[in-house]
C-alpha positions as CSV (number, residue, x, y, z in Angstrom):
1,X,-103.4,-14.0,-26.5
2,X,-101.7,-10.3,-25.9
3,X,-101.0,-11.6,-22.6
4,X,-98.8,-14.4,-23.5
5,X,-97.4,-11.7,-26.5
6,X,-95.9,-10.2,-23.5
7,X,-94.9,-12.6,-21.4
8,X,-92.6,-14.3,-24.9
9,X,-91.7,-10.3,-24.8
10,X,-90.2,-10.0,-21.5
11,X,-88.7,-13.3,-21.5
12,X,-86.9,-11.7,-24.7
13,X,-85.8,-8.5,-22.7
14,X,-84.1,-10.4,-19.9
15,X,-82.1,-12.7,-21.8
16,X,-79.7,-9.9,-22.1
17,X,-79.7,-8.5,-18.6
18,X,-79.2,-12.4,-17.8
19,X,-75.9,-12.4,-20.4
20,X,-75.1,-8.9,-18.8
21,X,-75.3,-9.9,-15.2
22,X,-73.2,-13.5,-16.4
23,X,-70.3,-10.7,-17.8
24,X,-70.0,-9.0,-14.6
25,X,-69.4,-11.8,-12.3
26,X,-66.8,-13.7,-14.4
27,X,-63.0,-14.5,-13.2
28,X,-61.1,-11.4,-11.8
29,X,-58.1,-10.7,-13.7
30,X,-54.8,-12.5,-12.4
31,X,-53.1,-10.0,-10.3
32,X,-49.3,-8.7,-11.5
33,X,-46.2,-10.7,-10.4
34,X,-44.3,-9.6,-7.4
35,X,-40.9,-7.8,-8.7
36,X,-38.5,-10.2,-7.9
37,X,-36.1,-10.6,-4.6
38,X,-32.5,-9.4,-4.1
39,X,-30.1,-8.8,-1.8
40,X,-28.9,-5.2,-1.3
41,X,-26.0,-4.0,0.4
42,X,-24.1,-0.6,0.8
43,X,-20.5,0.4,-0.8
44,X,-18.3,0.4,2.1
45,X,-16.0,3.6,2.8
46,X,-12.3,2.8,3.1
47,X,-9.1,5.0,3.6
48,X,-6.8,3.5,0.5
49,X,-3.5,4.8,-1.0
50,X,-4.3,7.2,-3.9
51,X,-3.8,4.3,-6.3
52,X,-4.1,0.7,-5.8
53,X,-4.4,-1.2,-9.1
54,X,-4.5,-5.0,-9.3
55,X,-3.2,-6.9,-12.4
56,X,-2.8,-10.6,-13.7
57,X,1.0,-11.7,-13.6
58,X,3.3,-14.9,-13.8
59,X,6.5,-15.9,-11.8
60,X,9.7,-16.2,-13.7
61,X,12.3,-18.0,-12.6
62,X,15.5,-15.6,-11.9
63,X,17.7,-17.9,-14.2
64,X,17.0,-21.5,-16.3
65,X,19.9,-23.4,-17.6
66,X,19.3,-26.3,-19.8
67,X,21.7,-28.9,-19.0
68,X,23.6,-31.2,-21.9
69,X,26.2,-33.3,-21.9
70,X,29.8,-31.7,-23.5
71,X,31.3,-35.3,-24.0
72,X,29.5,-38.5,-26.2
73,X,29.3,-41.3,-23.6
74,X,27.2,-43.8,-22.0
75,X,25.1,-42.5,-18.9
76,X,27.1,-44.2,-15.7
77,X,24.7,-43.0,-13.2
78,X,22.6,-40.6,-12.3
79,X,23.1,-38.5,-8.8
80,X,20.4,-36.7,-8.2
81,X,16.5,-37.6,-7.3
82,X,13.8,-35.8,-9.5
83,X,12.9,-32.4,-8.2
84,X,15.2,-32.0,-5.4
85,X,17.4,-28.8,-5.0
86,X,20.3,-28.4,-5.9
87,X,23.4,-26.7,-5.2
88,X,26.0,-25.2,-7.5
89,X,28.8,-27.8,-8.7
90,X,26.3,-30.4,-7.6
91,X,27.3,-33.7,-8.9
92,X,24.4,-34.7,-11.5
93,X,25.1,-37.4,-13.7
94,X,28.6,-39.6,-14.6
95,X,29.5,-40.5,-18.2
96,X,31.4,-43.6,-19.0
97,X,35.5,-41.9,-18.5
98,X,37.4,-45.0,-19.2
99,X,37.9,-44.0,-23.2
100,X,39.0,-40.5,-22.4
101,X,41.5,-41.8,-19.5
102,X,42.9,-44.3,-22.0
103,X,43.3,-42.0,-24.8
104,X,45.4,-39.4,-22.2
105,X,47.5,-41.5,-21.3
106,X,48.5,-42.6,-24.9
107,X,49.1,-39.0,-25.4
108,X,50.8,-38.4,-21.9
109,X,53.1,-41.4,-23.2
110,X,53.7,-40.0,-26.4
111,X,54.1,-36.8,-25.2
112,X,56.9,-38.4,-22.9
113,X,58.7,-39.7,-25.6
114,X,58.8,-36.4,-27.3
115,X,60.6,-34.9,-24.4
116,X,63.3,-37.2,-24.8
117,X,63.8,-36.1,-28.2
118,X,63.6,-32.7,-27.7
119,X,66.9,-33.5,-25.1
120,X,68.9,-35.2,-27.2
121,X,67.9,-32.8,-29.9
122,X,68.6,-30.0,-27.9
123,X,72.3,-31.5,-27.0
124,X,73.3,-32.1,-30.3
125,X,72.5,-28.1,-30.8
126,X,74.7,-27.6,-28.2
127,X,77.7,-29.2,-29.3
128,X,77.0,-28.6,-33.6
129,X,77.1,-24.7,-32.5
130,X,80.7,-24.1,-31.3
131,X,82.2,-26.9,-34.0
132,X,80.5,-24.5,-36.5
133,X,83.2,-21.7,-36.7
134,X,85.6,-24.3,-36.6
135,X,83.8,-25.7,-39.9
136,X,83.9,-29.0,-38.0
137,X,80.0,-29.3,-38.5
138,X,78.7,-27.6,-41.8
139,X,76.2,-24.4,-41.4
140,X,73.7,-26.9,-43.3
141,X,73.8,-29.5,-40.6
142,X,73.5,-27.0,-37.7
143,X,70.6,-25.7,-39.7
144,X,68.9,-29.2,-39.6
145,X,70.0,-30.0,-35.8
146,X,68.2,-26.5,-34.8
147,X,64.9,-27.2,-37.3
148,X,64.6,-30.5,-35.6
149,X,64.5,-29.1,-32.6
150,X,61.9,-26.9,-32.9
151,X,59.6,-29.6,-34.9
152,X,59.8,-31.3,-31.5
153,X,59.2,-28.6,-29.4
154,X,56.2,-27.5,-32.0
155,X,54.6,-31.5,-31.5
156,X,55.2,-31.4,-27.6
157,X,53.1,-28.2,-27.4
158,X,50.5,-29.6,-29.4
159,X,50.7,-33.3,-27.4
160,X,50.0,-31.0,-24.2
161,X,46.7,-29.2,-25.9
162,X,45.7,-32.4,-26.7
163,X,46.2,-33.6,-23.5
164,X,44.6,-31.1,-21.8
165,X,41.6,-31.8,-24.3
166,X,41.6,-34.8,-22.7
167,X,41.4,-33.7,-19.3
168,X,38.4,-31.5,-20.1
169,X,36.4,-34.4,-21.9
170,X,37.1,-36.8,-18.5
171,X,35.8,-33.8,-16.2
172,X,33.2,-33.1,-18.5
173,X,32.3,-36.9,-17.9
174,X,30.8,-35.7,-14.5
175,X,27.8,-33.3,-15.6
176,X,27.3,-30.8,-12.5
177,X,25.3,-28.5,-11.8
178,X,25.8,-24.8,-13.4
179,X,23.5,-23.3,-10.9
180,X,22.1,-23.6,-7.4
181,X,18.0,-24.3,-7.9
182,X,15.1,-26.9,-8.5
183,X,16.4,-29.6,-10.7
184,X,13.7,-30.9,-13.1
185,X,13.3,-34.9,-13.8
186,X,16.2,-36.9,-15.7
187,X,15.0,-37.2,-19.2
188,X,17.7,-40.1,-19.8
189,X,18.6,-42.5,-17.0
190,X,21.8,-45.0,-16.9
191,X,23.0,-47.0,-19.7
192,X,21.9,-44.5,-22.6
193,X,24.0,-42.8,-25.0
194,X,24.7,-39.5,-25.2
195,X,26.2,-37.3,-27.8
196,X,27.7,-33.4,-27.6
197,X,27.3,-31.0,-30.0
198,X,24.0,-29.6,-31.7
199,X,22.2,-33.0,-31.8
200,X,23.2,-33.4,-27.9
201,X,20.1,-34.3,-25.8
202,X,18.5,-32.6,-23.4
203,X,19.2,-34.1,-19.6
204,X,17.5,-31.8,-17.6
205,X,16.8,-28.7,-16.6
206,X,17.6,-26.4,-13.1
207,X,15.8,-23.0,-12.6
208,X,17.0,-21.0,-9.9
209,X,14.6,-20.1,-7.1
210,X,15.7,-17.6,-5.0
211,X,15.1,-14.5,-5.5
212,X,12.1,-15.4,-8.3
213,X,10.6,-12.8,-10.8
214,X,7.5,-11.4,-11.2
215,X,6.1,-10.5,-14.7
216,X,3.0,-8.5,-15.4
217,X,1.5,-6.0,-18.0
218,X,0.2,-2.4,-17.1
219,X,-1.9,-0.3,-19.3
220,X,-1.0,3.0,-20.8
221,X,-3.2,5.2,-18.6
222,X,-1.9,3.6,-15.4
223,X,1.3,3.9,-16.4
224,X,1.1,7.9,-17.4
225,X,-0.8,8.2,-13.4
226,X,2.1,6.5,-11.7
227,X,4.5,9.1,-13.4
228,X,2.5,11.4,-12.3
229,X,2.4,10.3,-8.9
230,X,6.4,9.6,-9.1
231,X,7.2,13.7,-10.0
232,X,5.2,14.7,-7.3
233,X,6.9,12.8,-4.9
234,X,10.1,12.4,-5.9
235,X,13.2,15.0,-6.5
236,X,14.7,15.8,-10.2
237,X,17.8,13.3,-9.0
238,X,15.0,10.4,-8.1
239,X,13.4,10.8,-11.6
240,X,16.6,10.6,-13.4
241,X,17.2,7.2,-11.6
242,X,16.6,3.8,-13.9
243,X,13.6,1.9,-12.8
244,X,15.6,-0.3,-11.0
245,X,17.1,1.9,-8.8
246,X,13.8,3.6,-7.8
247,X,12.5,0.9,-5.4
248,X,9.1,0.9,-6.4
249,X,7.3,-1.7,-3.8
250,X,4.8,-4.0,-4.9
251,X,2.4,-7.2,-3.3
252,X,1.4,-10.2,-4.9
253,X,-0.8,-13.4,-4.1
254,X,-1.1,-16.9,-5.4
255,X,-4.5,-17.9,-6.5
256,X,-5.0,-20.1,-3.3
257,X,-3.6,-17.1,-0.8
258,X,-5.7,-14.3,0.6
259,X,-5.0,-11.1,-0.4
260,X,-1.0,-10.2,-1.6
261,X,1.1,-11.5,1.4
262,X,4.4,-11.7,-0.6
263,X,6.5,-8.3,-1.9
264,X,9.0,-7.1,-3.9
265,X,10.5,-4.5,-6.1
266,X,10.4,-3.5,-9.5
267,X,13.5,-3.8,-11.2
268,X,12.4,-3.5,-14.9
269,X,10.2,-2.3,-17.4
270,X,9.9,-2.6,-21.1
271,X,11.2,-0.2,-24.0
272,X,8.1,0.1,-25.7
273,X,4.2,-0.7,-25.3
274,X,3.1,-3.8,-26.8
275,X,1.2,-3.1,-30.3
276,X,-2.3,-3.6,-30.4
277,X,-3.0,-3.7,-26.6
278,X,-1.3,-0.6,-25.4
279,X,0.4,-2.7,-22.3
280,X,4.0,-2.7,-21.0
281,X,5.7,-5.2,-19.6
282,X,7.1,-4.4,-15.9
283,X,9.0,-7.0,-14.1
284,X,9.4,-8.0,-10.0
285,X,11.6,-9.1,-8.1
286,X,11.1,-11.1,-5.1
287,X,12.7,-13.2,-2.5
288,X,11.8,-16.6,-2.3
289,X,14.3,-18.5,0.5
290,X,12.3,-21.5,0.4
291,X,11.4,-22.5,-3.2
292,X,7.9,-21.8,-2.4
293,X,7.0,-19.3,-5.7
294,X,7.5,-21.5,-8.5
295,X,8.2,-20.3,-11.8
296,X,5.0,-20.5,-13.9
297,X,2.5,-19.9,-11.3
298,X,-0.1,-17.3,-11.8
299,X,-0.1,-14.3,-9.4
300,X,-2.3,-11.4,-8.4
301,X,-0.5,-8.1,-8.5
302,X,-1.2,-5.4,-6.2
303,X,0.7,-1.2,-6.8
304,X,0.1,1.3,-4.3
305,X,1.3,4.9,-4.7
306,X,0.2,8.4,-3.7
307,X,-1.4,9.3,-0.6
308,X,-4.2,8.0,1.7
309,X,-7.7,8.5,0.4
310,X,-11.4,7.8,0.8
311,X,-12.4,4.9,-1.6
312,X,-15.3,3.1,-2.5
313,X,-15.5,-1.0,-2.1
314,X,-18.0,-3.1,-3.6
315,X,-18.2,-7.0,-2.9
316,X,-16.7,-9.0,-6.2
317,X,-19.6,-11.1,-6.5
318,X,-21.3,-7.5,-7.4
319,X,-19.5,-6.7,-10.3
320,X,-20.9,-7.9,-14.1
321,X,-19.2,-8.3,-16.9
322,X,-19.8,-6.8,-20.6
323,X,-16.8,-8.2,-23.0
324,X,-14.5,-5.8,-21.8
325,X,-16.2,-3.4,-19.4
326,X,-17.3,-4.1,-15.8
327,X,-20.6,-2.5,-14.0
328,X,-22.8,-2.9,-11.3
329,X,-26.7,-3.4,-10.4
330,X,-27.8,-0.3,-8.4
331,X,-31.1,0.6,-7.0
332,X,-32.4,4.0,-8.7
333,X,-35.7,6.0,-8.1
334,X,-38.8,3.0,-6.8
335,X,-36.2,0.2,-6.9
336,X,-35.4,0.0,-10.4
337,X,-32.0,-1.2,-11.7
338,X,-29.8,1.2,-13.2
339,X,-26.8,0.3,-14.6
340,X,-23.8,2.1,-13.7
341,X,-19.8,1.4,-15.3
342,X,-16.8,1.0,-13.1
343,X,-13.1,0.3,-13.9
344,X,-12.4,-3.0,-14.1
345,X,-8.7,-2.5,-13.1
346,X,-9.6,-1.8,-9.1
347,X,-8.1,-3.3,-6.9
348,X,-8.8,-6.1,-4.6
349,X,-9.4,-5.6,-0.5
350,X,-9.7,-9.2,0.8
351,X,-12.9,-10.2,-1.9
352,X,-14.2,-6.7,-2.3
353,X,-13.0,-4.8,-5.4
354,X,-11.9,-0.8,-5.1
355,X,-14.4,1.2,-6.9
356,X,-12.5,3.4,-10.1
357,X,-14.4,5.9,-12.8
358,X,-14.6,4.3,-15.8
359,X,-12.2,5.3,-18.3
360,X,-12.7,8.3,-19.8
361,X,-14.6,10.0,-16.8
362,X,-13.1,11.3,-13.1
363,X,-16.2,10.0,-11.0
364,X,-18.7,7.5,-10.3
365,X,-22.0,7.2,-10.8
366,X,-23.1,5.9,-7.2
367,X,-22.1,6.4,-3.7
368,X,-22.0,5.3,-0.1
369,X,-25.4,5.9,0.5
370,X,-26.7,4.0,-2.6
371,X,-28.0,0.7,-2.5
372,X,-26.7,-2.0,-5.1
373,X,-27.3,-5.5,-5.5
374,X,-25.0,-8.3,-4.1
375,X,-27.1,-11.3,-4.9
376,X,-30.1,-12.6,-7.4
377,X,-28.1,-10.5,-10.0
378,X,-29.6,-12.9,-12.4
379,X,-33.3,-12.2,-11.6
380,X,-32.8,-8.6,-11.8
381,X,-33.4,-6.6,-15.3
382,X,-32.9,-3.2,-16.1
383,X,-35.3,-0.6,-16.0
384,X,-37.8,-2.6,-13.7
385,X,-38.4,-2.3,-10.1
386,X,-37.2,-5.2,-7.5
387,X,-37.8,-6.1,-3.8
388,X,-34.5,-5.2,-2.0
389,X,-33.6,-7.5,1.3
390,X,-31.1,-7.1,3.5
391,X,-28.6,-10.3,3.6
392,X,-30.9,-11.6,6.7
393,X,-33.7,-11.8,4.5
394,X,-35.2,-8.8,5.6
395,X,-37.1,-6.0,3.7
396,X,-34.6,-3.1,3.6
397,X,-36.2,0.5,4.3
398,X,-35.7,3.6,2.8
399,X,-34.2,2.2,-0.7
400,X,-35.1,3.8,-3.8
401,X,-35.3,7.6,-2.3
402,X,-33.2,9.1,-4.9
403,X,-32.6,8.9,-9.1
């Protein structure tokens, strides 16, 4: 009986170094998750003018005219195809003549007939004046013979306004064109009415093509660093000069053309910064031979002053956005993403984007020896480590060295 006591015992005892033994060879814990893949690359070192700022513009057209009929009258025909160019004095559309020709040469007729009075009128002056001192023609008569006279001379001067009234309204029958440029469509076509004066319709429109303006807003700060860069360059005459007269070169680029392949000058800038935004307007001007620019169209602008320096580039698909502010993924101390500000105003090399303090600093936080992310922005988070590749794929070395 004490023998089975101990055996019930012992069986007791290793129940728990059973349970024990159970704990120790359960599931491993799951291992931690690779830090995630990215592309690393470089800045790239480039020798840049001292400033080269990009901004968002538009292309104005030098002049617009809005073209109306001076004359009421029925559309004859219309003499021009939509969108063609045109040339100054350009035949554009005939109004029905035939009632203004009629009506001048009623007056012409009438003003004819006048004449002829005014002849025998001015005879009968003639003879009345020597028969006055002879009191063979009373003073009163000779009065009346000269105040006839001049009431026909008053009604031929206003039968030749009239008809040169006239005149106008039949050339003002053929609308031409007050401009040389890009003619717009025909908003009315033959047969419909048209009346002159402030209800008068609008026919169409002609903007002028060559040269073409370019319009574009620059901050504040910009604008006090150009200045600066203008006295240092230029002599106390220069800086007197108006804006215009400064030929300050600019580049610009449509949104389908690589980089800024077209240039001009400025030739104006605003009296005052815009409220609220602390921008001024500046204005281009360009040549534009063949109508290519056309008014409307948005345009990269490109200013480059100062001298030759050593900038930073960064590839655009680098740069992040935060509302206003712009910054980049860079590779700190172990791989981990740091975040560091830029000036979103750099300009653009081809697709890379020149590297500028932010504002309110006078240097970067990175340089050409730092590594910063290019692609799989969106798997990387700050303040945690990541796998850098170069863009082959490959595990770049050496990344991470440095805070």
């Amino acid at each position: 009986m004490r023998r089975a006591f101990l055996i019930e015992v012992s069986s007791l005892l290793l129940v728990p170094a059973l349970l024990m033994m159970t704990g120790c060879g359960g599931k491993p814990e799951p291992p931690k998750p690779e830090p995630p893949r990215v592309t690393v690359a470089h800045p790239e070192v480039q020798t840049l003018m001292e400033r080269e700022d990009v901004y968002n513009g538009w292309l104005e057209a030098y002049k617009s005219v809005e073209v109306r009929a001076r004359v009421r009258g029925h559309i004859t025909k219309v003499l021009f195809n939509d969108g063609d160019l045109v040339k100054e004095g350009q035949p554009l559309f005939n109004l029905d003549s035939a009632p203004f020709e009629a009506e001048l040469k009623q007056v012409e007729a009438q003003a004819k007939s006048l004449e002829a009075q005014r002849v025998a009128a001015q005879r009968t002056v003639d003879r009345d004046k020597p028969l006055v001192k002879t009191q063979a023609v009373s003073q009163e008569e000779f009065d009346k013979a000269v105040a006839d006279l001049a009431s026909i001379e008053a009604q031929i001067l206003a039968k030749a306004a009239e008809a040169e009234r006239l005149r106008l309204d039949v050339k003002y029958a053929k609308i031409e064109a007050p401009l040389a440029g890009r003619i717009s469509k025909a908003a009315l076509t033959e047969g419909n009415l048209v009346n002159a004066g402030g209800s008068d319709p609008l026919l169409t429109t002609i903007v002028a093509i060559d040269p073409i303006y370019v319009d574009f807003y620059v901050d504040e700060r910009s604008i006090q660093e150009y200045q600066k860069i203008g006295a240092r360059e230029q002599n106390k005459e220069e800086r007197k000069k108006p804006l215009r007269e400064q030929d300050i070169p600019f580049s610009f680029g449509l949104d389908t053309e690589q980089d800024f392949p077209n240039t001009g000058k400025i030739v104006f800038a605003d009296n005052k910064y815009t409220e609220g935004t602390g921008t001024i307007l500046l204005r281009g001007r360009s040549d534009n031979p063949n109508g290519r620019l056309i008014p409307g169209s948005r345009v990269r602008v490109r200013i480059r002053l100062g001298n030759p320096t050593q900038a930073l580039l960064v590839p655009e698909i680098a740069v992040l956005s935060d509302q206003d502010k712009k910054y980049l993924f860079v590779l700190g101390k172990d791989n981990v993403v740091k975040r560091c500000d830029i000036d979103g105003r750099g300009g653009l090399v081809g697709d890379k984007r020149v590297v500028r303090p932010p504002v309110g600093t006078d240097k970067v936080e990175f340089g050409p020896e730092d590594w910063l992310i290019t692609q799989g922005l969106q798997r990387a988070r700050l303040g945690y480590a990541v796998q850098p590749l170069d863009d082959k794929g490959q595990p770049v070395a050496g990344t991470g060295s440095k805070e």
